[in-house]
BATORMI-466545 format. One record per residue (C-alpha): residue number from 1; residue in three letters; x, y, z. Coordinates in steps of 0.25 Angstrom, whole numbers, plus 5000, padded with zeros to 4 digits. Example, Ala and Ser with C-alpha at 12.3 -4.5 7.8 and 13.67 -1.06 7.14 Angstrom:
2
<atom n="1" res="Ala" east="5049" north="4982" up="5031"/>
<atom n="2" res="Ser" east="5055" north="4996" up="5029"/>
//
This chain:
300
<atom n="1" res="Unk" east="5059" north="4904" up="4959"/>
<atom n="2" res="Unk" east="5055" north="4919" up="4959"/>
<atom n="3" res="Unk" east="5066" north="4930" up="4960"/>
<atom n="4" res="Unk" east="5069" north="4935" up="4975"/>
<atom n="5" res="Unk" east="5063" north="4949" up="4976"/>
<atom n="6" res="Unk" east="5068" north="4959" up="4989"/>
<atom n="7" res="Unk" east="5059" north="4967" up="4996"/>
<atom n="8" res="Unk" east="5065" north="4976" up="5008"/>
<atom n="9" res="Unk" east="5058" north="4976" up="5021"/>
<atom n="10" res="Unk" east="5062" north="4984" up="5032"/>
<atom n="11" res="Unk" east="5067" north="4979" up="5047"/>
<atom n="12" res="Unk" east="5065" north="4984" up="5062"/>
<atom n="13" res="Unk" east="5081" north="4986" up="5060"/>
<atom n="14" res="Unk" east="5081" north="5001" up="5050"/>
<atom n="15" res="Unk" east="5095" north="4995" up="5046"/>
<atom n="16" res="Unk" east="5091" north="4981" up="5042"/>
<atom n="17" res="Unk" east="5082" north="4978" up="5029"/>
<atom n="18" res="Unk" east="5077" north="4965" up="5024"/>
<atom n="19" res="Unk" east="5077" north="4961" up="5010"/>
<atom n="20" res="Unk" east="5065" north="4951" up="5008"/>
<atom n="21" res="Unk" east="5065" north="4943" up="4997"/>
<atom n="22" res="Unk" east="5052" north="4935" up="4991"/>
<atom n="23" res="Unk" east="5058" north="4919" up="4993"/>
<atom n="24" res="Unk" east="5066" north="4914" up="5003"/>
<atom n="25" res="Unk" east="5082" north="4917" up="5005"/>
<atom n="26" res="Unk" east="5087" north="4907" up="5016"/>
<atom n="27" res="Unk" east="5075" north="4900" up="5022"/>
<atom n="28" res="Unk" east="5081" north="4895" up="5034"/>
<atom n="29" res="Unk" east="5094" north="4901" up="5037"/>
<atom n="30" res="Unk" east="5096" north="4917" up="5039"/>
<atom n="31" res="Unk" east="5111" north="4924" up="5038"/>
<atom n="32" res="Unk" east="5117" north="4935" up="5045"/>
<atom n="33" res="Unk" east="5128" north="4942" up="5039"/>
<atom n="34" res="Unk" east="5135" north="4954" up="5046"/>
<atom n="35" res="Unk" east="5146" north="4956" up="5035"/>
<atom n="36" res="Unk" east="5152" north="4952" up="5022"/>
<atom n="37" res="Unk" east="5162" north="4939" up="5029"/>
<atom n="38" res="Unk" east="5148" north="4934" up="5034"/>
<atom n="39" res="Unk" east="5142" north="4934" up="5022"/>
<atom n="40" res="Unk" east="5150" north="4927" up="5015"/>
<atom n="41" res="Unk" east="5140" north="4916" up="5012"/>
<atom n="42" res="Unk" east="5131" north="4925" up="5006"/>
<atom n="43" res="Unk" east="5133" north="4933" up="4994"/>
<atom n="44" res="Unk" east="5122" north="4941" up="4994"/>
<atom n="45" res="Unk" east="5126" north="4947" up="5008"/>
<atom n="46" res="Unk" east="5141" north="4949" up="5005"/>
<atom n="47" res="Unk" east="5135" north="4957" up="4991"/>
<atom n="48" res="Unk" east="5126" north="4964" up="5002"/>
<atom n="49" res="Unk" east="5138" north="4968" up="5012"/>
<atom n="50" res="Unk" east="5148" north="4974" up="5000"/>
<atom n="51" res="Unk" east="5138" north="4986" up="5003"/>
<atom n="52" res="Unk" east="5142" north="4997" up="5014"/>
<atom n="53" res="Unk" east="5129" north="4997" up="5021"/>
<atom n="54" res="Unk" east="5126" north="4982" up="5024"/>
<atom n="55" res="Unk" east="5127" north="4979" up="5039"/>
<atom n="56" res="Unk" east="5121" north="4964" up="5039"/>
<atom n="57" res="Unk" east="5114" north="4955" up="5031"/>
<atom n="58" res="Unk" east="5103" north="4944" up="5034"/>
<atom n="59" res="Unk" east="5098" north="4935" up="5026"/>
<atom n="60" res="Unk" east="5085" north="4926" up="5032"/>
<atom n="61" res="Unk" east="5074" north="4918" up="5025"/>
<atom n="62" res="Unk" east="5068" north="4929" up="5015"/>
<atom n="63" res="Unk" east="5076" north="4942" up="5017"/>
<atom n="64" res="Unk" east="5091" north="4949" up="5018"/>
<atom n="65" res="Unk" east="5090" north="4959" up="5029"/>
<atom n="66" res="Unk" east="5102" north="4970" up="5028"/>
<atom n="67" res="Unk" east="5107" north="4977" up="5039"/>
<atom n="68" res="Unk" east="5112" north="4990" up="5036"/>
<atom n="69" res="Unk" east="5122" north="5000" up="5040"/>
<atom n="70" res="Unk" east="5119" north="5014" up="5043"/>
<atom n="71" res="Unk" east="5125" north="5021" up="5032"/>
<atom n="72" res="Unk" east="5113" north="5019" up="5021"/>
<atom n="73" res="Unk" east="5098" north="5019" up="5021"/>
<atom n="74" res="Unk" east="5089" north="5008" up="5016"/>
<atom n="75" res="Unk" east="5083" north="5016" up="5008"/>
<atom n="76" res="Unk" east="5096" north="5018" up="5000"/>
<atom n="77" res="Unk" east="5100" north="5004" up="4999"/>
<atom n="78" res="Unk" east="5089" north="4993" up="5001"/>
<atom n="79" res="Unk" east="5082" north="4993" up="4985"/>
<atom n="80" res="Unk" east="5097" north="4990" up="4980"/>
<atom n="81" res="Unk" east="5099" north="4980" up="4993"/>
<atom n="82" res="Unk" east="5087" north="4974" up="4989"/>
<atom n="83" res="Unk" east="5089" north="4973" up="4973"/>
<atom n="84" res="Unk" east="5103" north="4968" up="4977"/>
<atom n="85" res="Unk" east="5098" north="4956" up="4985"/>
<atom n="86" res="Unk" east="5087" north="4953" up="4975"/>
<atom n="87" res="Unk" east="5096" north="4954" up="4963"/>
<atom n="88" res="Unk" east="5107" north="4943" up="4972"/>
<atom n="89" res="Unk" east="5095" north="4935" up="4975"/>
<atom n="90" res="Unk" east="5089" north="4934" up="4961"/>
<atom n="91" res="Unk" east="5103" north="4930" up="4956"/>
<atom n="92" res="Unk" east="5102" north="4914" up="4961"/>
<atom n="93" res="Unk" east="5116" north="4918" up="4971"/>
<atom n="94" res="Unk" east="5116" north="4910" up="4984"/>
<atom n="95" res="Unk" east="5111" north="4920" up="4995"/>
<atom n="96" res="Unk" east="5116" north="4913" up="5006"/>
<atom n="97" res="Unk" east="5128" north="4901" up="5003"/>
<atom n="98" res="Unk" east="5125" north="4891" up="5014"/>
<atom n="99" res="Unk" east="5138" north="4886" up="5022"/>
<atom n="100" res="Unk" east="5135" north="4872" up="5027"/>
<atom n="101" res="Unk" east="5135" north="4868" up="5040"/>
<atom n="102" res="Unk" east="5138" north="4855" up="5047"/>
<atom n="103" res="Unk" east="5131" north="4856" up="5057"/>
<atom n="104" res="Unk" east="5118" north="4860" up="5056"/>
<atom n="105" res="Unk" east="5110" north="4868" up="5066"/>
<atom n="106" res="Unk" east="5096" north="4862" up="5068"/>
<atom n="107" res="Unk" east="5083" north="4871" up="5068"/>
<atom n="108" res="Unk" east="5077" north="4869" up="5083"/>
<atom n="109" res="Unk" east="5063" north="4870" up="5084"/>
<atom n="110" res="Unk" east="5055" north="4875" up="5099"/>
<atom n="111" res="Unk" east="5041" north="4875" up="5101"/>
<atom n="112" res="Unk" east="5034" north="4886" up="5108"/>
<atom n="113" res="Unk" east="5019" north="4887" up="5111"/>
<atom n="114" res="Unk" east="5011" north="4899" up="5110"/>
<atom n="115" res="Unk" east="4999" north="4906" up="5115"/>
<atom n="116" res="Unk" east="4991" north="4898" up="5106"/>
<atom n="117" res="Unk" east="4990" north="4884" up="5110"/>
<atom n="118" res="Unk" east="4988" north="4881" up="5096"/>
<atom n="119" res="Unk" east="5001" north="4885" up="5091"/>
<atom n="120" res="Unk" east="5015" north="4880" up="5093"/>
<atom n="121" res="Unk" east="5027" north="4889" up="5090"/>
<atom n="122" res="Unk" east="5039" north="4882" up="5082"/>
<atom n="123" res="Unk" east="5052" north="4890" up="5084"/>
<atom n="124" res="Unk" east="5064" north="4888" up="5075"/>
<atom n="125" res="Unk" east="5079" north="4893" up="5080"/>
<atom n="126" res="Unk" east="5079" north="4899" up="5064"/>
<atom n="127" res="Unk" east="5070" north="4908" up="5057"/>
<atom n="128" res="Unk" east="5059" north="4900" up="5048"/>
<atom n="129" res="Unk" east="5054" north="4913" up="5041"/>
<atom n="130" res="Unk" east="5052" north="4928" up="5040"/>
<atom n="131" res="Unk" east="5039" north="4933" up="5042"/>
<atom n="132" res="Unk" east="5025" north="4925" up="5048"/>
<atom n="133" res="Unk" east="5019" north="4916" up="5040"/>
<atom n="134" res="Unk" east="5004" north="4910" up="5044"/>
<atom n="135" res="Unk" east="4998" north="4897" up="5037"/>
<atom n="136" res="Unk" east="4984" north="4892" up="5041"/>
<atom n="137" res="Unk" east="4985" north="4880" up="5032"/>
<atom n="138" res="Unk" east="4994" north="4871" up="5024"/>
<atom n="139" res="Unk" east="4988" north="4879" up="5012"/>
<atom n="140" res="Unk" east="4992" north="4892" up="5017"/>
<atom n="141" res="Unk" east="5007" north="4885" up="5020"/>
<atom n="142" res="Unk" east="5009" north="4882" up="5004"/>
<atom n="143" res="Unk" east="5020" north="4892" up="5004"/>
<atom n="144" res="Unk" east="5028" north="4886" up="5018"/>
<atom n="145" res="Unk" east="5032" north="4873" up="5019"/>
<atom n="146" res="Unk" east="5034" north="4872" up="5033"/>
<atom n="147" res="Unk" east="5019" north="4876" up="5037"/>
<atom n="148" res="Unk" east="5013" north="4866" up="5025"/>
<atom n="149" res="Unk" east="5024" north="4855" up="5033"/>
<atom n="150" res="Unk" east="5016" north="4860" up="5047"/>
<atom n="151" res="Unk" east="5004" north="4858" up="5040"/>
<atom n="152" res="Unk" east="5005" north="4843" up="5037"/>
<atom n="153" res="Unk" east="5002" north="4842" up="5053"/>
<atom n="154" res="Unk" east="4988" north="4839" up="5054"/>
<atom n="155" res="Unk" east="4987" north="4848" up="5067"/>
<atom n="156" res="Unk" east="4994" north="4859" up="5062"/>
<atom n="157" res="Unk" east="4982" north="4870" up="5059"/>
<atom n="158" res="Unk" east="4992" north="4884" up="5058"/>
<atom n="159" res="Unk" east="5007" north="4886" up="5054"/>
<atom n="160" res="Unk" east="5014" north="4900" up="5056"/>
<atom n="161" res="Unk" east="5029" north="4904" up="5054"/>
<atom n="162" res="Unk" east="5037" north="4915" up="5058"/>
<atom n="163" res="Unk" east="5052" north="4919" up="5061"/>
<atom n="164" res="Unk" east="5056" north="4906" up="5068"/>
<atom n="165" res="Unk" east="5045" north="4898" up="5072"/>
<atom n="166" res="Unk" east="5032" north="4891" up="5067"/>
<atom n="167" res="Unk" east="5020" north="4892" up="5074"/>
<atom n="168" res="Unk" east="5009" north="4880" up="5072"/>
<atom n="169" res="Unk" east="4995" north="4880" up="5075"/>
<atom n="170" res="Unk" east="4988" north="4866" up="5077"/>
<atom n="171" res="Unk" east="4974" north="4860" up="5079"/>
<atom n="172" res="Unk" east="4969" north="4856" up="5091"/>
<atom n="173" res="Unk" east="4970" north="4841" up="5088"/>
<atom n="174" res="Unk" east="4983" north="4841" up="5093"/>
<atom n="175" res="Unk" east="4989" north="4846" up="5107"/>
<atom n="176" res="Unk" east="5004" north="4852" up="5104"/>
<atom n="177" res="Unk" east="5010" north="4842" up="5114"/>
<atom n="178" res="Unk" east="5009" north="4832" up="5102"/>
<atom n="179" res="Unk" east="5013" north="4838" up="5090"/>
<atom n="180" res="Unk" east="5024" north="4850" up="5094"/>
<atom n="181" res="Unk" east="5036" north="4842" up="5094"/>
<atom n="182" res="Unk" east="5032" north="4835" up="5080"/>
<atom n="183" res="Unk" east="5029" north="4851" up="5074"/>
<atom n="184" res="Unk" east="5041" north="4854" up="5081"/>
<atom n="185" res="Unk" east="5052" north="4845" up="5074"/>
<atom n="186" res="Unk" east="5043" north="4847" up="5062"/>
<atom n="187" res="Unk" east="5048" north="4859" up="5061"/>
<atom n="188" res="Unk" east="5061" north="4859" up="5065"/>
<atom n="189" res="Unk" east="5066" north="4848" up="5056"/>
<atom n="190" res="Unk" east="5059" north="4855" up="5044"/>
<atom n="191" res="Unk" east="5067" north="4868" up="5045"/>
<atom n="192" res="Unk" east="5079" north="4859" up="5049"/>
<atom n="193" res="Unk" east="5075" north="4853" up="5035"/>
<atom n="194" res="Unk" east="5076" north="4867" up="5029"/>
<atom n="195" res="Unk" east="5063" north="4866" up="5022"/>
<atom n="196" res="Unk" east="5056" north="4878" up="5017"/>
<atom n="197" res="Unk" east="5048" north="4885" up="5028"/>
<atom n="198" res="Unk" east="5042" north="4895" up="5018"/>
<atom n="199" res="Unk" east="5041" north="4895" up="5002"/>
<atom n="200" res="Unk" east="5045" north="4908" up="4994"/>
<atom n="201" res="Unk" east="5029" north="4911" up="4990"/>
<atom n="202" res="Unk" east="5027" north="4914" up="5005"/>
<atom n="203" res="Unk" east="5036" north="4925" up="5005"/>
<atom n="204" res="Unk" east="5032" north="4931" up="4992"/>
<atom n="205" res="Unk" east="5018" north="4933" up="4998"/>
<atom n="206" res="Unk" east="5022" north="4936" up="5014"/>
<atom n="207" res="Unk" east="5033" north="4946" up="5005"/>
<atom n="208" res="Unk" east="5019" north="4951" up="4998"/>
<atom n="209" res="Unk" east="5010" north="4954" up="5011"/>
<atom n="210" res="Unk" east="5020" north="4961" up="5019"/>
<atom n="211" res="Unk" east="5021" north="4971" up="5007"/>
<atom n="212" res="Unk" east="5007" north="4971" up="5007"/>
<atom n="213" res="Unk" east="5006" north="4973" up="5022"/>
<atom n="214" res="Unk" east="5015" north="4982" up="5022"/>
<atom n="215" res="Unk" east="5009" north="4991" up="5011"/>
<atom n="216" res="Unk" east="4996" north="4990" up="5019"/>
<atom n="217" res="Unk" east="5002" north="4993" up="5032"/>
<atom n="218" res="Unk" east="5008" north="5007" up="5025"/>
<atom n="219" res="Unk" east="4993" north="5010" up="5022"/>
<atom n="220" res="Unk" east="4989" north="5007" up="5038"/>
<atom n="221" res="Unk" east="4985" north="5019" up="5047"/>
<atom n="222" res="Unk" east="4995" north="5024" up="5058"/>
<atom n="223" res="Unk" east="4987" north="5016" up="5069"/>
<atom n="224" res="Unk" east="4988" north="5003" up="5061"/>
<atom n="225" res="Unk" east="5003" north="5005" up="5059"/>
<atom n="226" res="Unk" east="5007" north="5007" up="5075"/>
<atom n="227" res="Unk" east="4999" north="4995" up="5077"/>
<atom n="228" res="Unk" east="5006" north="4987" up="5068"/>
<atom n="229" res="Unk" east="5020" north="4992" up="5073"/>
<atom n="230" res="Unk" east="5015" north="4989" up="5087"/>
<atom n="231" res="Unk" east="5010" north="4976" up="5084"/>
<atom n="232" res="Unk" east="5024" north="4971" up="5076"/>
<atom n="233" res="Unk" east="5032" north="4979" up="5088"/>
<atom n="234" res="Unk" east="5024" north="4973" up="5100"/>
<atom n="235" res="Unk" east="5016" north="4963" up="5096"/>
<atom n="236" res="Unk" east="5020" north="4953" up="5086"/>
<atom n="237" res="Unk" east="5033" north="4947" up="5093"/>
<atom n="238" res="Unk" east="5026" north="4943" up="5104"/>
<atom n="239" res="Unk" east="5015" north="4939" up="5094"/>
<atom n="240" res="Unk" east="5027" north="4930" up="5087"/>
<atom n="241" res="Unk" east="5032" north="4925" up="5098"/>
<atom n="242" res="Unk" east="5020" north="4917" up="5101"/>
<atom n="243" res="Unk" east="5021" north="4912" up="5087"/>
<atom n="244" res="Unk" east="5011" north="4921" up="5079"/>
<atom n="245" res="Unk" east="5009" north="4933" up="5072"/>
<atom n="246" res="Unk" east="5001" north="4945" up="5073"/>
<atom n="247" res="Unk" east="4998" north="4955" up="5061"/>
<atom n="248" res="Unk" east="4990" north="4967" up="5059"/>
<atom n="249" res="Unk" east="4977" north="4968" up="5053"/>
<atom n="250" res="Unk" east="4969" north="4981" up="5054"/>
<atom n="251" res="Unk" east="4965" north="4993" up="5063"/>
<atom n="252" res="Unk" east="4952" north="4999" up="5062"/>
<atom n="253" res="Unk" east="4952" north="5013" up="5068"/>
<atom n="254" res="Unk" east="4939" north="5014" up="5069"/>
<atom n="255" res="Unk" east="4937" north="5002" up="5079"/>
<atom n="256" res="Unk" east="4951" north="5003" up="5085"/>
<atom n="257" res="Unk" east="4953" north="4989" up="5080"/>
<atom n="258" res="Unk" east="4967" north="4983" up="5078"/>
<atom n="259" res="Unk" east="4965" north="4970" up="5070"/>
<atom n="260" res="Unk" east="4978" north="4960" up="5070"/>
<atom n="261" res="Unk" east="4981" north="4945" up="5064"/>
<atom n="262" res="Unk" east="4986" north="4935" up="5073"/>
<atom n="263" res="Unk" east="4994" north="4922" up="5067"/>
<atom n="264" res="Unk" east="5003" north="4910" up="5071"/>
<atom n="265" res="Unk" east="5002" north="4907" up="5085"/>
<atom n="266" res="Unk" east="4993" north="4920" up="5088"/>
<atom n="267" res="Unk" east="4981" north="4916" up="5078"/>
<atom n="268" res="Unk" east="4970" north="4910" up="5086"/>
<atom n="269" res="Unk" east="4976" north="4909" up="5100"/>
<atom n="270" res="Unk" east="4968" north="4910" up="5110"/>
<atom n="271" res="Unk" east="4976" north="4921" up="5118"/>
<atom n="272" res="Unk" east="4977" north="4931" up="5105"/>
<atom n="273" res="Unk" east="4963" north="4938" up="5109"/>
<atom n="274" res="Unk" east="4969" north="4940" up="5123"/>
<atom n="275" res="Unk" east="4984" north="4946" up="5118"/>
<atom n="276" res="Unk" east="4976" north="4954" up="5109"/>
<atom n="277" res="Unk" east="4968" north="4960" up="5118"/>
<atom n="278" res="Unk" east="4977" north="4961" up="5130"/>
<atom n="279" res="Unk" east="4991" north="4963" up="5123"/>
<atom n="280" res="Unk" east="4989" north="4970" up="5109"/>
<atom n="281" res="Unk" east="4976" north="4978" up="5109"/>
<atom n="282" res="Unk" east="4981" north="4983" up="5124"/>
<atom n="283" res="Unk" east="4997" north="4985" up="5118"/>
<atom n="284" res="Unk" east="4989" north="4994" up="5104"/>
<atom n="285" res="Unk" east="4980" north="5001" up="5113"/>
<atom n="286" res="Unk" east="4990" north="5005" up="5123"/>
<atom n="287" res="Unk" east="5001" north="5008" up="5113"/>
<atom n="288" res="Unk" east="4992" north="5017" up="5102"/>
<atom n="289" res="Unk" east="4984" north="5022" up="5113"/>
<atom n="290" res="Unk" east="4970" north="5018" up="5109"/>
<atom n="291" res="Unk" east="4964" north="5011" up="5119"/>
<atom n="292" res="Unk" east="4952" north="5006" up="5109"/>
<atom n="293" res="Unk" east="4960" north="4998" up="5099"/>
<atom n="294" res="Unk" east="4956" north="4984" up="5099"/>
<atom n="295" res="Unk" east="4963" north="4973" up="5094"/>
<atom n="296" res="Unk" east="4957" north="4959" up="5087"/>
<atom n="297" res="Unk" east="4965" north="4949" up="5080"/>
<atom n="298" res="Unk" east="4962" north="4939" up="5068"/>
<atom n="299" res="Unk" east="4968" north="4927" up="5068"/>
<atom n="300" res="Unk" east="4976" north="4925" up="5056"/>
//
């Protein structure tokens, strides 16, 4: 197995900063520790808490986020936060000693249709993953299991995971009617299974394109980046809640042209052209004042 190395990444929340590694931490099952009692099942966080500054710590599928208190700046403490957790990581110790449970909770599993009649959202009561994650083909999906597994289905034609949920695109030799329960359980008894939802090379590389975007996003005019901002703010969780994703491209000045991708549930559907048009070149036009920006999409 390669060595876990930690890359800091900012949060909404100036007091909390996450600490991403390259493979997975705890695939399924995220920790929340307020103090050093809490943390007693994990040595890494009771090692984190003998210092002053740490508030809270949370451990999820690929990262530690820290909580801090006021009295010290990031900038003062996150490289030797970050050399610390890689060094503990790196040194084979248990992160997290799981306490057995007698009973255990079993995942639930709802589905919820979309704007596309083509796609089936498939909601879990746990995080799956963090971050989006798009596979066209089962030969896209070599680095997740669960979307090779969806793959097997002869109907299946798109797989997309994100946060909690799984959207599913099929053909149209099938009417849902027929085949949702069957995806459903599918699903639910594969993460009850605790099988691998992603593999470690997935990361490396989503770890890879969101230093490359944001070293290209740095580069971006002023325009670009307020559309981008405006699109994470207003846009994209309503985007996510119909199961999809939507990420930008490009923005010609010249033709006032803002360029975005759609993904998930959003690619293809037949009412993208209408919110684009009547919710988010209206919203961008309105909010930079330009009433000539247009907006066209490519399906990803």
């Amino acid at each position: 197995m390669n060595s876990f190395t930690i890359k800091t990444e900012k949060t909404s929340n100036s007091n909390i900063l996450k600490f991403t590694a390259n493979q997975f931490l705890s695939p399924l099952t995220s920790y929340e520790f307020k103090n050093i009692d809490e943390a007693k099942q994990s040595p890494l966080a009771q090692q984190l808490f003998y210092l002053p500054f740490v508030k809270t710590i949370y451990i999820a599928q690929n990262f530690i986020a820290i909580e801090k208190f006021s009295i010290v700046e990031w900038a003062d403490v996150q490289e030797e936060l970050a050399s610390q957790i890689e060094t503990f990581l790196n040194s084979g110790q248990a992160l997290v000693h799981e306490i057995p449970q007698k009973n255990k909770i079993p995942v639930t599993i709802y589905a919820e249709s979309t704007p596309n009649p083509s796609v089936i959202k498939f909601v879990a009561n746990k995080s799956l993953v963090d971050g989006t994650f798009e596979f066209k083909n089962i030969d896209e999906a070599k680095h997740a299991p669960l979307a090779q597994a969806l793959f097997q289905f002869l109907f299946v034609k798109e797989v997309f995971i994100s946060a909690n949920y799984v959207s599913v695109s099929k053909y149209d030799s099938v009417e849902w009617e027929e085949v949702t329960l069957e995806i459903r359980e599918f699903i639910r008894n594969y993460i009850e299974e605790g099988k691998q939802i992603l593999k470690d090379e997935i990361l490396s590389q989503t770890s890879t394109t969101k230093e490359e975007k944001h070293t290209e996003r740095e580069a971006l005019d002023d325009i670009s980046k307020e559309i981008i901002n405006i699109l994470n703010e207003y846009v994209r969780p309503a985007v996510e809640s119909d199961g999809g994703n939507i990420e930008f491209q490009s923005y010609d000045e010249q033709t006032k042209t803002v360029k975005v991708m759609l993904q998930g549930a959003c690619s293809g559907c037949p009412s993208s052209t209408f919110t684009l048009k009547n919710g988010i070149e209206n919203m961008l036009k309105e909010m930079l004042k330009d009433s000539e920006l247009k907006v066209e999409a490519i399906n990803g």
